[in-house]
Short mmCIF file of the C-alpha atoms (twelve columns), coordinates in Angstrom:
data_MODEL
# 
_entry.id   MODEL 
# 
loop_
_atom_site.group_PDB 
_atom_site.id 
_atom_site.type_symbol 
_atom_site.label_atom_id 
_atom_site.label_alt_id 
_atom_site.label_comp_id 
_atom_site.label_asym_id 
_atom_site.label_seq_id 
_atom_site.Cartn_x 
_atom_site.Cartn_y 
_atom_site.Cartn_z 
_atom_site.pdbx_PDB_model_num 
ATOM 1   C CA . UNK A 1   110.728 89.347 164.792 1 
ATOM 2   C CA . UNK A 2   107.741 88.085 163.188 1 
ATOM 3   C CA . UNK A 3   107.296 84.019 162.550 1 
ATOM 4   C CA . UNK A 4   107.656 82.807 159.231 1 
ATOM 5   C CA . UNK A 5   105.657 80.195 157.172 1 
ATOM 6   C CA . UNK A 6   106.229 77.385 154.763 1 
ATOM 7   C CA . UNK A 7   106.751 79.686 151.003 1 
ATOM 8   C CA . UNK A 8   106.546 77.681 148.069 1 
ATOM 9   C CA . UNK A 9   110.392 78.366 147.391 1 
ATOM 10  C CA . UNK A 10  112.331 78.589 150.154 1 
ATOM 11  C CA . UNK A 11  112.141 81.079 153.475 1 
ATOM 12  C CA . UNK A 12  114.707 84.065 154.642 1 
ATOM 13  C CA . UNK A 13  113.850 83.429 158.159 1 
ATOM 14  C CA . UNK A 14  113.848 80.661 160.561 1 
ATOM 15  C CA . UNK A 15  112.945 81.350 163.282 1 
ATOM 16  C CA . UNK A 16  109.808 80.678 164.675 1 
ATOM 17  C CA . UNK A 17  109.146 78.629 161.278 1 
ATOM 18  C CA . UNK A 18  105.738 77.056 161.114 1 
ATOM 19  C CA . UNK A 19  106.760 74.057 158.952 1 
ATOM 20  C CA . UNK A 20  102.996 72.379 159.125 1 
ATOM 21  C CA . UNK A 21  102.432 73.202 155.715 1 
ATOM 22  C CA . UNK A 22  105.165 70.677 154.905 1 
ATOM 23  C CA . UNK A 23  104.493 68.194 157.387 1 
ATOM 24  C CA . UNK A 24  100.947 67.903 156.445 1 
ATOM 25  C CA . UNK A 25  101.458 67.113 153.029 1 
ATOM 26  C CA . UNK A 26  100.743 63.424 151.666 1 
ATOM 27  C CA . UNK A 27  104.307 62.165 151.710 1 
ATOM 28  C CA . UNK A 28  104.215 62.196 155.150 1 
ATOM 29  C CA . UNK A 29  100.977 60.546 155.527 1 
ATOM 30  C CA . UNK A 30  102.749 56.578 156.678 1 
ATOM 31  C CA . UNK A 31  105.432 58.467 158.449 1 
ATOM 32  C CA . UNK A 32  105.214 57.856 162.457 1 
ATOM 33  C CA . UNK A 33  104.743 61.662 164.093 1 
ATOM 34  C CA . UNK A 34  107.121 62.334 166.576 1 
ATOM 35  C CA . UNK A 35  104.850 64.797 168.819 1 
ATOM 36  C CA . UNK A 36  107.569 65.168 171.503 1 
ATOM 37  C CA . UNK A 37  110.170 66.282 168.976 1 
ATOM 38  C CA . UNK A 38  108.181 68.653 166.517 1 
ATOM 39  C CA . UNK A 39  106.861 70.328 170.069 1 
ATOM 40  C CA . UNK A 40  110.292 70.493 171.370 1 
ATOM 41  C CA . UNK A 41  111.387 73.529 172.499 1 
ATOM 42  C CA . UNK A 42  115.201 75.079 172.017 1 
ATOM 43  C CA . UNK A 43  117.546 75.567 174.839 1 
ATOM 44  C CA . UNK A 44  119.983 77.986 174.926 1 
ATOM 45  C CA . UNK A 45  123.388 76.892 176.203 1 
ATOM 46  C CA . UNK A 46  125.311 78.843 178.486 1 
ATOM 47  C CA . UNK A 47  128.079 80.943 177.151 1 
ATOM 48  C CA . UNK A 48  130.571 79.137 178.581 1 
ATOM 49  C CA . UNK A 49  129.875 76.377 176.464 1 
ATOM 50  C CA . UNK A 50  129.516 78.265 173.096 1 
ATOM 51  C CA . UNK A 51  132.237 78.103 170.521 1 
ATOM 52  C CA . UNK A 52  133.925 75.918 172.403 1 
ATOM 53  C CA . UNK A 53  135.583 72.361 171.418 1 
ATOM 54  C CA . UNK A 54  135.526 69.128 173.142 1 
ATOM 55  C CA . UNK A 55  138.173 66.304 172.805 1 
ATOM 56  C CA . UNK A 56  135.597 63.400 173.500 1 
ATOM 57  C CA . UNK A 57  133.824 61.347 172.132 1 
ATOM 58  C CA . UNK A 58  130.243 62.247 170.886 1 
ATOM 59  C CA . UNK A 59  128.759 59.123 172.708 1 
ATOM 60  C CA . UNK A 60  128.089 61.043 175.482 1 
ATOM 61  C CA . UNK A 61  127.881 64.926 174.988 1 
ATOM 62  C CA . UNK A 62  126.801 65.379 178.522 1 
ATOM 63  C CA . UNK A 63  127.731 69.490 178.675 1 
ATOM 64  C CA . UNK A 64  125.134 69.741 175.754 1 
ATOM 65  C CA . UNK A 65  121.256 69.976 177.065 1 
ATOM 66  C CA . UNK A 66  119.168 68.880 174.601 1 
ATOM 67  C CA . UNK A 67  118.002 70.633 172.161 1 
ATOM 68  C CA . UNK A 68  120.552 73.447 171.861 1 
ATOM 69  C CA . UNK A 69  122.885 72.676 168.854 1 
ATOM 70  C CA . UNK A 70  121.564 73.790 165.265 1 
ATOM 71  C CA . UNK A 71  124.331 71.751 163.215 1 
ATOM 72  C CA . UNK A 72  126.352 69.423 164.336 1 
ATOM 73  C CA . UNK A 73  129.532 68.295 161.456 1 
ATOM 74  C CA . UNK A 74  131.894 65.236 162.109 1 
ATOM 75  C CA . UNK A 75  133.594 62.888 160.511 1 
ATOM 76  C CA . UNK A 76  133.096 59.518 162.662 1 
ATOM 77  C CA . UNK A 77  135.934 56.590 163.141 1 
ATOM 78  C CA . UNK A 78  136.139 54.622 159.905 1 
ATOM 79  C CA . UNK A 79  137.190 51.319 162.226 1 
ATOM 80  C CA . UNK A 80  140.145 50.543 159.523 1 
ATOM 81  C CA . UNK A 81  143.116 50.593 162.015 1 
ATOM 82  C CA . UNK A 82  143.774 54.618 162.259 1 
ATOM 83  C CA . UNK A 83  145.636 55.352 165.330 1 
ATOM 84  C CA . UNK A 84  142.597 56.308 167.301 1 
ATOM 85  C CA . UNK A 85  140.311 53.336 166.221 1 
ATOM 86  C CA . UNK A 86  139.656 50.295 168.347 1 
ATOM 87  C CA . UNK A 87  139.609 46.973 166.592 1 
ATOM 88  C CA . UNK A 88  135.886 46.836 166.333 1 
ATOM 89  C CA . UNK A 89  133.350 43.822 164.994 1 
ATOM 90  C CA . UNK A 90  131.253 45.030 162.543 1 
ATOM 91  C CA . UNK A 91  128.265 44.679 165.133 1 
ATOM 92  C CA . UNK A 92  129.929 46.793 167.971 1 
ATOM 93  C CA . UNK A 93  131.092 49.468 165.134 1 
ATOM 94  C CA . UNK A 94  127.188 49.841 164.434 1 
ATOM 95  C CA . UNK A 95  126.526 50.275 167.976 1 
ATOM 96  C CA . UNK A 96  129.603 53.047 168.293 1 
ATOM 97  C CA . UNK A 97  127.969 54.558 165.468 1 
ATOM 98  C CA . UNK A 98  124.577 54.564 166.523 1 
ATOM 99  C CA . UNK A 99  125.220 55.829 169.930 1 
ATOM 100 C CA . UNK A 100 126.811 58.833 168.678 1 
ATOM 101 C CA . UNK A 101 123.324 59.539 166.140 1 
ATOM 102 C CA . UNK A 102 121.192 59.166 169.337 1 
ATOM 103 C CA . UNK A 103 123.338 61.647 171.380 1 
ATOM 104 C CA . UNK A 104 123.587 64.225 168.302 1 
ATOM 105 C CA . UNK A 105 119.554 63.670 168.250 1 
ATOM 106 C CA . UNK A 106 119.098 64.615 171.600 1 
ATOM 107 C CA . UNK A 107 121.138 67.504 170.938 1 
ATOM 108 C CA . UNK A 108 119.744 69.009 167.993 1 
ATOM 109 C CA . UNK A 109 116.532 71.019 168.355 1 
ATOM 110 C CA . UNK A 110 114.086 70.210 166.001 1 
ATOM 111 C CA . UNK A 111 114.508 70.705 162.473 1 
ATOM 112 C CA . UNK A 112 118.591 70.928 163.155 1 
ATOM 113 C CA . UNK A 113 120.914 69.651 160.722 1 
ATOM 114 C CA . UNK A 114 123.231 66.666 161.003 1 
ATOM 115 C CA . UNK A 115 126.547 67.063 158.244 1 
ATOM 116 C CA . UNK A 116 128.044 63.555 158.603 1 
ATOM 117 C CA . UNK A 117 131.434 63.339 156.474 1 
ATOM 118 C CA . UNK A 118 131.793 59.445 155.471 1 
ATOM 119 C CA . UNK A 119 133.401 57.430 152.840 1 
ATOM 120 C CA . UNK A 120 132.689 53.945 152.247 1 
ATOM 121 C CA . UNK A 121 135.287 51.122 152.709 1 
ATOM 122 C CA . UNK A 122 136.890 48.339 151.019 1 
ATOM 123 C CA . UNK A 123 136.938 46.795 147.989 1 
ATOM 124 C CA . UNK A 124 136.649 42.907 148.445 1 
ATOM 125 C CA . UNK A 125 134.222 43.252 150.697 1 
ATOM 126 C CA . UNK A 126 132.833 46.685 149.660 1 
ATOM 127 C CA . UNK A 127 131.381 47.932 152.654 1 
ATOM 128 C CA . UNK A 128 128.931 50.665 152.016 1 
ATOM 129 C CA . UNK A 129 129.075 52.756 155.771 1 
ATOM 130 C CA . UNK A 130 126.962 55.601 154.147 1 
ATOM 131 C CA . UNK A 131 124.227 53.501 154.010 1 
ATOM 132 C CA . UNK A 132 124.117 51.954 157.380 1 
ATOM 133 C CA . UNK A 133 124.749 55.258 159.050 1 
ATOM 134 C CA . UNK A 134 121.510 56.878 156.890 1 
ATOM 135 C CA . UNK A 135 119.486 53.794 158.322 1 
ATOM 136 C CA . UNK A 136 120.417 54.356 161.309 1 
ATOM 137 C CA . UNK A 137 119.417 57.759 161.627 1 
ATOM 138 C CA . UNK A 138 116.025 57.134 160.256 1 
ATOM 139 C CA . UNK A 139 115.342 54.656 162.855 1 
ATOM 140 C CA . UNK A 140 116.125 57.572 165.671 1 
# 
């Protein structure tokens, strides 16, 4: 199969994408490069482990090497009191959250996709969790 390259309108093909047509471009320029993650390569998981599901927590993936998932969906704890949330500060429900971004990180190979379903919370205080969770995961 032959690589593909950045088209001005979308590709048909990805793999073997060269996206450093995009990447170069000027709105990138103050970005910090990530060398090790752009150079990354994709491992394959065994079959055992494809189309599978796992009834853990996403903190720790460990049956995942990195690299190997292409999209990873979930719908994180909302901390509100559901039958499978801890009672959580609002500092230690960042740090839940933002150990499960690292772990889908180090799962993903590069240019993956994240779907994270979210709603905010509250009313009096409004508390906006789709905007913590999107600085989070521009700080990994």
């Amino acid at each position: 199969m032959a690589n593909t390259e950045m088209k001005s309108f979308g590709t048909s093909n990805r793999m073997g994408h060269d996206s450093s047509g995009f990447y170069s471009r000027k709105i990138y320029d103050a970005e910090p490069r990530n060398t090790d993650c752009q150079t990354a390569e994709e491992i394959a998981c065994d079959d055992g482990l494809v189309n599978q599901i796992y009834n853990h927590s996403s903190t720790e993936m460990l049956e995942l090497p990195d690299n190997s998932v292409h999209l990873s969906v979930t719908s994180p704890p909302y901390n509100v009191g559901k039958d499978y949330d801890d009672d959580l500060t609002e500092d230690e429900y960042h740090d839940l959250l933002k150990s499960v971004w690292c772990e889908v990180f180090r799962v993903l190979v590069p240019g993956g996709r994240a779907c994270i379903n979210v709603a905010n919370i509250g009313r009096k205080p409004y508390i906006p969790i789709n905007t913590m969770i999107v600085q989070q995961m521009a700080e990994i």
